[in-house]
N, C-alpha and C positions, 0 to 999 in steps of 0.2 A: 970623558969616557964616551966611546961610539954606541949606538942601540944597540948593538949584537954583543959587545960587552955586558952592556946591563940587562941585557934578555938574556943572557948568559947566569945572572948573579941573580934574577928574578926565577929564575929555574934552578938551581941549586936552594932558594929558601923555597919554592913547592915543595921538592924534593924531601928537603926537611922536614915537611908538615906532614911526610906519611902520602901525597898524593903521586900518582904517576907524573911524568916528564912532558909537557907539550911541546911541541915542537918549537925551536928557536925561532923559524919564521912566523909563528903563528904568536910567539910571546910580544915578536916586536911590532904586529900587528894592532896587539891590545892595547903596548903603552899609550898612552897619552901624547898626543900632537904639543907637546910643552918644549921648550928650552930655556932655562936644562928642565930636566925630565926631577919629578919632587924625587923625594926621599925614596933608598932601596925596602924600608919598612910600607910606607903609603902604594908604591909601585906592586908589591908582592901583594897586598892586599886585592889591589882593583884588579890586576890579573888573575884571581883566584876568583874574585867575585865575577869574573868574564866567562872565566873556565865552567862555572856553577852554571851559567846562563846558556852553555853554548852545546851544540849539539854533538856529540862526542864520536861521534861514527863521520866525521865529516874532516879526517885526517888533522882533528884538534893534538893527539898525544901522537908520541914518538911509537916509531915501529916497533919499539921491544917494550911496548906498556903491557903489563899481562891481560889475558882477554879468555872467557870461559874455555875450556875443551870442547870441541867439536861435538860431541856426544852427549853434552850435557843436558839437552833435552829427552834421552831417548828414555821412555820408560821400562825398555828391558834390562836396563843398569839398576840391577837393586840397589845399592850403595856406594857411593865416592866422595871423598871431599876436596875443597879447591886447592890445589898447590902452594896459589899463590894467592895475596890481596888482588882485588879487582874493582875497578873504579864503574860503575853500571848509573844507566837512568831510568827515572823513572816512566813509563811508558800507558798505567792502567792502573787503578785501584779498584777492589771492590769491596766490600763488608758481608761478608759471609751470615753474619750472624743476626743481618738486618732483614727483614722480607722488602718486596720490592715497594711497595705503597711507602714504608717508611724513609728507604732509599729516597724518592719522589719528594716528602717533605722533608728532608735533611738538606737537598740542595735547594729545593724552593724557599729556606729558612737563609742557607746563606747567597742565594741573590739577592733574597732581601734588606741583607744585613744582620741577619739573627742567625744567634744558634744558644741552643738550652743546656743549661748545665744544672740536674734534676730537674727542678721545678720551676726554675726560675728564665725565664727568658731575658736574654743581654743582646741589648741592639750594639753592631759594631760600624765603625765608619766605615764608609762606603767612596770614598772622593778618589779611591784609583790614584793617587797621585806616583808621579813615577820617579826611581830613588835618582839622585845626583850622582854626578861621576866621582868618585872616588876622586881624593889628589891629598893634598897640604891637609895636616891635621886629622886626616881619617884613616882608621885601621880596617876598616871594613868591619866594626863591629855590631851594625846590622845584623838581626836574627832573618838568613836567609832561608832557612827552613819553614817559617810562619810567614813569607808573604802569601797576600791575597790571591786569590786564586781567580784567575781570569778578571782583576781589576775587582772582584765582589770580596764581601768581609770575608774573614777566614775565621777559623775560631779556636781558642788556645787550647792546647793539648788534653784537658782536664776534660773536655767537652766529649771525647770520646771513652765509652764505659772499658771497664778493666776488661770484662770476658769478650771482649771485639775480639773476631780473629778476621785478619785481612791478606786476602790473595792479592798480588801485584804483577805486573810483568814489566821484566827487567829486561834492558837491551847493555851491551857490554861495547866498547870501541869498533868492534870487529863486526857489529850489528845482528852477531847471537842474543838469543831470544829465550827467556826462561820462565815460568812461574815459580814467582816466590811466598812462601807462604809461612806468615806467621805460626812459627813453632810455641812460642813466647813471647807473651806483649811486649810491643816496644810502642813505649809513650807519643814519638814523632807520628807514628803511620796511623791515618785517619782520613777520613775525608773533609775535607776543607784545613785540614792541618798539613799534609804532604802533598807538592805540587806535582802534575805533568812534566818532564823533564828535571825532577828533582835529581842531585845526584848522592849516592850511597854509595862506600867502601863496605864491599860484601871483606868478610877478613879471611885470612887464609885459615884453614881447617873446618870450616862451614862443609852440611852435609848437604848432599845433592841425593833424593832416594826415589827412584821410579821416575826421573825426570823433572823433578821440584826440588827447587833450592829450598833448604828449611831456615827461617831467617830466626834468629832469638839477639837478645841485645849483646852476648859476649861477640856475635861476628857479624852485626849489620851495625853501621855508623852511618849515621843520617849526617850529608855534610850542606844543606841544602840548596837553595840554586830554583829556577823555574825555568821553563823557555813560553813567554807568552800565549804565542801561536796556538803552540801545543794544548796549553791550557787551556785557554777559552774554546777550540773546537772541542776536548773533550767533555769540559761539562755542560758547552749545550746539546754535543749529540746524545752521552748518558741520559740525561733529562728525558730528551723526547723519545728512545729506547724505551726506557725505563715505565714513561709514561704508555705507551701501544705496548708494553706488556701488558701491565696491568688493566687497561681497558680492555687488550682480548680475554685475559681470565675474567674481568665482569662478563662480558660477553658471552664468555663459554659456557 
């Protein structure tokens, strides 16, 4: 069987999983330089785990993937919700309910390898090592959601408290732009727990009210994913943000 065959049959098992369509040229891009090419189960896998990785406004999905309303930002729309599911990444996070000095020692804990869950501080490995290429024997069953974040520990979902509420901004194929905002905790979204470039199935009937997507766990699916890049510039420019805030309020 020809590549465009099996990018053909690796698209019909996304499809299946609930995600939008990538493009056929862009599936056969991802396979694997093998002959023959492993198993259609291992294949759907690494191209999914590619999709996770890969910047989605970059003609990754097919022209008829669904993608926000035009409008969805405008804060004169008191209410809407999304038609359809919508595949988006993750673009910012922030923690609302943290003041800014805390913010400061949350990520200065996980460049160091730490993050506290009450009392107790848990150092986490730090060695950056980067994942192998999917093939023979591997389903992608990697937890993408909890990798590292810019090569530094990350820390397991528990680490962030129930009453967190966190704003995010979401970028959709079409490279609309939204904030989303935890209506109702969802365990995934944290800081050093959800990456930059992570990617999320907003689901269809999610409310959009004054311009903010309201996210709660019945219509936001963390499918996870990172794009390096992204990552490591955001949390060293947050950091030193974060930090000349806080110095100018000592200041002030």
């Amino acid at each position: 069987m020809n590549r465009l065959s099996k990018a053909a049959e690796v698209q019909n098992g996304l499809h299946s999983q609930g995600l939008p369509s990538p493009t056929l040229a862009w599936i056969q891009n991802a396979l694997p330089n093998r002959d023959p090419l492993p198993p259609l189960l291992a294949l759907i896998a690494t191209v999914k785990a590619r999709l996770m990785a890969a910047d989605i406004t970059n003609a990754v999905l097919d022209s008829s993937a669904p993608s926000f309303p035009a409008n969805i930002a405008n804060p004169e729309v008191k209410e809407t919700k999304l038609e359809r599911d919508v595949l988006v990444q993750v673009l910012d996070i922030d923690n609302l309910t943290k003041s800014k000095w805390e913010q400061v020692e949350e990520l200065e804990a996980i460049a160091r390898g730490e993050q506290t869950t009450g009392r107790e501080m848990i150092r986490l490995p730090t060695n950056g090592e980067e994942e192998e290429e999917l093939g023979y024997g591997s389903l992608a069953t990697q937890n993408l959601s909890t990798a590292r974040p810019g090569g530094r520990g990350g820390a397991a979902g528990s680490g962030t408290p129930k009453n967190s509420t966190h704003r995010l901004v979401l970028q959709d194929c079409k490279g609309n732009k939204v904030y989303g905002l935890e209506l109702k905790r969802i365990d995934k979204i944290g800081i050093g727990t959800l990456n930059i470039g992570e990617k999320i199935i907003v689901k269809k009937g999610a409310i959009v009210a004054r311009g903010v997507l309201l996210l709660e766990p019945s219509t936001c699916v963390i499918m996870g994913g990172k794009i390096d890049a992204w990552q490591k510039a955001w949390f060293d420019g947050r950091l030193t943000r974060l930090k000349e805030t806080v110095g100018a309020d000592i200041r002030g």
